[in-house]
Each structure stands twice: as structure tokens, then as C-alpha cells.
Z-matrix of the N, CA and C atoms (Angstrom, degrees):
N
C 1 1.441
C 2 1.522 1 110.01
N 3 1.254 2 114.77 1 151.82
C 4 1.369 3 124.25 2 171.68
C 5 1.187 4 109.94 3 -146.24
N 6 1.764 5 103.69 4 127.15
C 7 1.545 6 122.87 5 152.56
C 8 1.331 7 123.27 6 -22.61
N 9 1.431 8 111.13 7 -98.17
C 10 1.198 9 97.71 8 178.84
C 11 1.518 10 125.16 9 -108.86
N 12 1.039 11 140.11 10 -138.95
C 13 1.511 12 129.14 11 -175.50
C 14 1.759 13 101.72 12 -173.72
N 15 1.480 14 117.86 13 139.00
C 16 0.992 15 138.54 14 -151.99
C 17 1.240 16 116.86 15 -136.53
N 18 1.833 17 137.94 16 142.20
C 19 1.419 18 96.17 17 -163.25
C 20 1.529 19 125.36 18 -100.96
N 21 1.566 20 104.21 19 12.42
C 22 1.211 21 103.67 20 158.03
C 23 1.636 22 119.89 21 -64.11
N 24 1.094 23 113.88 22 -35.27
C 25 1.603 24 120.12 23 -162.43
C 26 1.920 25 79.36 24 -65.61
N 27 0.985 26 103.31 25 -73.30
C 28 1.919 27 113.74 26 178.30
C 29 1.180 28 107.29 27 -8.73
N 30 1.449 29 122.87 28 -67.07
C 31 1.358 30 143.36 29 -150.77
C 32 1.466 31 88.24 30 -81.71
N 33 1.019 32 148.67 31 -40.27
C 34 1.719 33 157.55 32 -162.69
C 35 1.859 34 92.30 33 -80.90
N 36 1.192 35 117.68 34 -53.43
C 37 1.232 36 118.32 35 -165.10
C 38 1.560 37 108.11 36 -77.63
N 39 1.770 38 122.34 37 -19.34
C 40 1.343 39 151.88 38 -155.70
C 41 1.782 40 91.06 39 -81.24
N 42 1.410 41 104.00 40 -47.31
C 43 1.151 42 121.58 41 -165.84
C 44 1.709 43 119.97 42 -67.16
N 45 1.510 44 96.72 43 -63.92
C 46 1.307 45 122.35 44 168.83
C 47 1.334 46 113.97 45 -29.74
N 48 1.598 47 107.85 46 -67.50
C 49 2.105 48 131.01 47 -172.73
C 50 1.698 49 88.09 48 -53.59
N 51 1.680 50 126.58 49 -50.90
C 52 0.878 51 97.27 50 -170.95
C 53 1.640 52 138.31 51 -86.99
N 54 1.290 53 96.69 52 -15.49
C 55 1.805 54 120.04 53 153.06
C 56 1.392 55 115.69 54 -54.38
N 57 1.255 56 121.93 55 -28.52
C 58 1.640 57 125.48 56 158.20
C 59 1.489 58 122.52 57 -60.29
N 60 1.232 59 92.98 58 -43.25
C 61 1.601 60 95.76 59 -167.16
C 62 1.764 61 112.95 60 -95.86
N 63 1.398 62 84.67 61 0.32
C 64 2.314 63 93.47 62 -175.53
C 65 1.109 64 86.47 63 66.46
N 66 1.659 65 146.39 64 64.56
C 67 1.100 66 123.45 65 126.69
C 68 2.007 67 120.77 66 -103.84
N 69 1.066 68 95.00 67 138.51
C 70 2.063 69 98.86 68 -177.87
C 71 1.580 70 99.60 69 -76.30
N 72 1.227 71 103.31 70 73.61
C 73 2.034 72 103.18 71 174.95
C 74 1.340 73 83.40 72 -144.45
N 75 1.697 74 117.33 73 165.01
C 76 1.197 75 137.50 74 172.93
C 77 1.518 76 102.75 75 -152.73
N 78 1.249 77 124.35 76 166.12
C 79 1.762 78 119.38 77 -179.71
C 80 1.513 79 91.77 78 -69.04
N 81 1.043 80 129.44 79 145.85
C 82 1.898 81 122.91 80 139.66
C 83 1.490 82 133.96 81 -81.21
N 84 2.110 83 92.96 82 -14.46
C 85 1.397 84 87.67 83 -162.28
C 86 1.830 85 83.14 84 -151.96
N 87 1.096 86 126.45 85 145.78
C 88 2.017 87 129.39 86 177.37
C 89 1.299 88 99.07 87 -147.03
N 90 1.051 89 128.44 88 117.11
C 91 1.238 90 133.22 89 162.16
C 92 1.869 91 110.84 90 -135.20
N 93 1.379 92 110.01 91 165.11
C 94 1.641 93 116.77 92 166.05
C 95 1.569 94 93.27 93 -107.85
N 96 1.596 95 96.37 94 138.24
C 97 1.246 96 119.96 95 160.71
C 98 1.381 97 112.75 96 -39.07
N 99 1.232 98 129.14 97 138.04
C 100 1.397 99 126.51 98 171.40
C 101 1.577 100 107.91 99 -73.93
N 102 1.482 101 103.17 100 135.47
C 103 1.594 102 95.23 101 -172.83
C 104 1.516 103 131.91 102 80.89
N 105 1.226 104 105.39 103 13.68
C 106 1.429 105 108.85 104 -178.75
C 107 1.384 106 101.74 105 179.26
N 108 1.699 107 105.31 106 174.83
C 109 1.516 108 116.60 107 -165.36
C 110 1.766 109 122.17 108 -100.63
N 111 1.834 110 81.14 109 12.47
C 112 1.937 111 85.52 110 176.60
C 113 1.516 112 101.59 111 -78.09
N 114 1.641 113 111.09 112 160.02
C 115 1.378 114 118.46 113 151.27
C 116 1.646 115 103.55 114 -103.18
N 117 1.746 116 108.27 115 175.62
C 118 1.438 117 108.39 116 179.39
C 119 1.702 118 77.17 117 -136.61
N 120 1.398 119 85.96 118 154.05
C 121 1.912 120 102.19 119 179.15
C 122 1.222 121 94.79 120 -126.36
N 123 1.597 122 125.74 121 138.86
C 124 1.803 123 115.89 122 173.11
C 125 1.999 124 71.89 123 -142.35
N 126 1.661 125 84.24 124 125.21
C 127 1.470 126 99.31 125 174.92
C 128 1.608 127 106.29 126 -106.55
N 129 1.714 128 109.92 127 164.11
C 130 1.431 129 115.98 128 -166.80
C 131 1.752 130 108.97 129 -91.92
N 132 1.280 131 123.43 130 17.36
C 133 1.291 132 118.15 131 -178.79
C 134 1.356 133 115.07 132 -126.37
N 135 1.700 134 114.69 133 21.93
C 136 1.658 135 127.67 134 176.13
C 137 1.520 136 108.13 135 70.44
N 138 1.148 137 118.79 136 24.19
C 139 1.793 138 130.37 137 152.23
C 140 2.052 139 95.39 138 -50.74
N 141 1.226 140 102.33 139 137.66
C 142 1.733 141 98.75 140 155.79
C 143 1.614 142 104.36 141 -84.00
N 144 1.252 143 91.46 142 144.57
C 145 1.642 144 111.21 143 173.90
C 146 1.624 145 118.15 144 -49.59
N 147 1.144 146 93.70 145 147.70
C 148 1.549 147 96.44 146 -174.92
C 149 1.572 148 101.69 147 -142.96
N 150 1.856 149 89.83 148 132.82
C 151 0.824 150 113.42 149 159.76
C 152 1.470 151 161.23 150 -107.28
N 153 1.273 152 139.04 151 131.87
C 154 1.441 153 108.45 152 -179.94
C 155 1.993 154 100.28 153 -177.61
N 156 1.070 155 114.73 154 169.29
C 157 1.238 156 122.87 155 -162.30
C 158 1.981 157 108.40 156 -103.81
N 159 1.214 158 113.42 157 16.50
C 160 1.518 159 124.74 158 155.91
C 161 1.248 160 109.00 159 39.26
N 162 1.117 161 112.29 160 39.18
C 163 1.770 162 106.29 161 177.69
C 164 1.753 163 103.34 162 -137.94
N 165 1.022 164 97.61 163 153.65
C 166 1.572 165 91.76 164 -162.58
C 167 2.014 166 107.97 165 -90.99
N 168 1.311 167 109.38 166 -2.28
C 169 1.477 168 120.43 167 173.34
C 170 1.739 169 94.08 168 -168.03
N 171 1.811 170 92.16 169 146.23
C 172 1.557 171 105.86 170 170.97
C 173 1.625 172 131.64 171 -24.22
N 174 0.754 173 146.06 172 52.30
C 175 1.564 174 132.57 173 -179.00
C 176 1.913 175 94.80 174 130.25
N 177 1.334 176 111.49 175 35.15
C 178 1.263 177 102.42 176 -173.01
C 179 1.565 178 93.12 177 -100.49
N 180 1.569 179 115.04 178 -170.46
C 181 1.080 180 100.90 179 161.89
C 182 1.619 181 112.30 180 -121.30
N 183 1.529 182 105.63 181 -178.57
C 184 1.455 183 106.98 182 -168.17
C 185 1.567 184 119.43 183 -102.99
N 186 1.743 185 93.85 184 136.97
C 187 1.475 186 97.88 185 -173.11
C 188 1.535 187 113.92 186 -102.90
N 189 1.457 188 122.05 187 143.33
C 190 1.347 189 117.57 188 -155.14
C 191 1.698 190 91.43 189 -77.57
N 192 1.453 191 129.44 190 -19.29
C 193 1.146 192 104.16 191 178.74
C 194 1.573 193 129.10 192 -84.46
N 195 1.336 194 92.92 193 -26.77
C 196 1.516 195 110.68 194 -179.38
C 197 1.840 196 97.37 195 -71.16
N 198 1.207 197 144.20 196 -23.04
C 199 1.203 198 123.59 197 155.97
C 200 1.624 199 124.03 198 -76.92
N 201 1.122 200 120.83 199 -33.31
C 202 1.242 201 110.54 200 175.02
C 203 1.830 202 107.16 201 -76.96
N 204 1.027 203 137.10 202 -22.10
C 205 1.432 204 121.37 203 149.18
C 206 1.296 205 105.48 204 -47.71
N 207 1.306 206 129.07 205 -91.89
C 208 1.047 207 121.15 206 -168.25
C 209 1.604 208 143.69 207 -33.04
N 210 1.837 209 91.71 208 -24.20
C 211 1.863 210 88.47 209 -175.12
C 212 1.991 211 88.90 210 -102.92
N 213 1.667 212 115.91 211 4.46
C 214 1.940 213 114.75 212 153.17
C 215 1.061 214 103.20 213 -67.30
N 216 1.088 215 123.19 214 -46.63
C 217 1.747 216 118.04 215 -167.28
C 218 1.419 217 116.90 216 -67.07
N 219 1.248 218 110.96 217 -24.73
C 220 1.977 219 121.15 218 -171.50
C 221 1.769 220 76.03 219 -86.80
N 222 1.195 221 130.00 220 -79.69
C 223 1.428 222 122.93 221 -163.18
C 224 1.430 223 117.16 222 -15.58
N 225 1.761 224 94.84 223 -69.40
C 226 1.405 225 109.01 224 -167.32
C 227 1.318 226 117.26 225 -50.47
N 228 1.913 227 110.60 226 -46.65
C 229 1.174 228 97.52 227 -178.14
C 230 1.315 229 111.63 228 -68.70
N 231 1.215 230 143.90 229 -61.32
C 232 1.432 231 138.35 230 155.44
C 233 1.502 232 117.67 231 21.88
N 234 1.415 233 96.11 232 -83.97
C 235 1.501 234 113.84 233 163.13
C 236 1.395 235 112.52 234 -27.07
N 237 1.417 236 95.25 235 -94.82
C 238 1.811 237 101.80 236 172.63
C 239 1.614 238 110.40 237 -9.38
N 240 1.513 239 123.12 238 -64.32
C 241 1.126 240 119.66 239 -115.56
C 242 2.061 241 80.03 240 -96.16
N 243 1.291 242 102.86 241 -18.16
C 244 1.761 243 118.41 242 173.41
C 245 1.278 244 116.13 243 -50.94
N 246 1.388 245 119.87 244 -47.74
C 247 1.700 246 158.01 245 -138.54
C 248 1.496 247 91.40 246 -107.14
N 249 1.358 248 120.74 247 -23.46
C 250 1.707 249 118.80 248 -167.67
C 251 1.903 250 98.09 249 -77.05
N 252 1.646 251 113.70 250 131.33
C 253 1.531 252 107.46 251 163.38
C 254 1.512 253 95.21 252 -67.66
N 255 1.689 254 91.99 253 157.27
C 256 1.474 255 115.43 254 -178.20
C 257 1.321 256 99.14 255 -118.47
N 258 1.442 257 123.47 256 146.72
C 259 1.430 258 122.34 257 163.41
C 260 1.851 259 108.34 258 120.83
């Protein structure tokens, strides 16, 4: 578990989920919303940004696994949604 979260640590964990899954993306950019407890992820392979506040309840704290599920799950669907015919 970890207190707080930083967006290098993000970008490290950004990396990892996607080295799990064989995808060639990394974050480019992690920041927290100013004023609040979201992060924003803008990855380098034209993924839309994703957002969300990685904690599994309000004021909880954050678990390195429960974010890297979570930023697999934005991938995958991503993916998926790439892979879909259009038309």
C-alpha cells in the first residue's frame, strides 16, 4: 500500500500494466487534477486519456496493484475498442 502517489510512481506503474499486457504505450504525461483526487494519464501511442482517482474508497489509500488493474482494464478496452470493424 501507498500513502500517497506521485506521477512518476504512476508513470512506472503506467509502464509495467503495459509491459504485462505486450502493449508498446507508456504514460507521456501523470498528473492530479488540481483540486481534487483524480489523476489524468495521456499515453504516447494515441490511447485517450484516462482518468480516475485509483483508490478503491474515498480517502483510502492506494494499492499498487489495484492501479495497475485498473489502468489493464482502460488499455484493454482501448484496445478492444481499436480492433472493432467500423462501418
Amino acid at each position: 500500500m501507498v500513502t500517497t502517489l506521485d506521477a512518476e510512481m504512476l508513470k512506472n506503474m503506467t509502464r509495467e500494466a503495459a509491459r504485462e499486457l505486450g502493449l508498446p504505450c507508456e504514460a507521456e504525461q501523470a498528473s492530479q487534477l488540481m483540486g481534487s483526487t483524480t489523476w489524468y494519464i495521456r499515453f504516447t501511442d494515441g490511447h485517450a486519456p484516462f482518468f480516475n482517482d485509483f483508490r478503491e474508497y474515498v480517502g483510502g489509500p492506494y494499492e499498487e496493484s489495484l492501479i495497475k488493474e485498473r489502468i489493464k482494464n482502460y488499455l484493454t478496452s482501448q484496445h478492444a475498442q481499436e480492433e472493432r470493424p467500423r462501418g
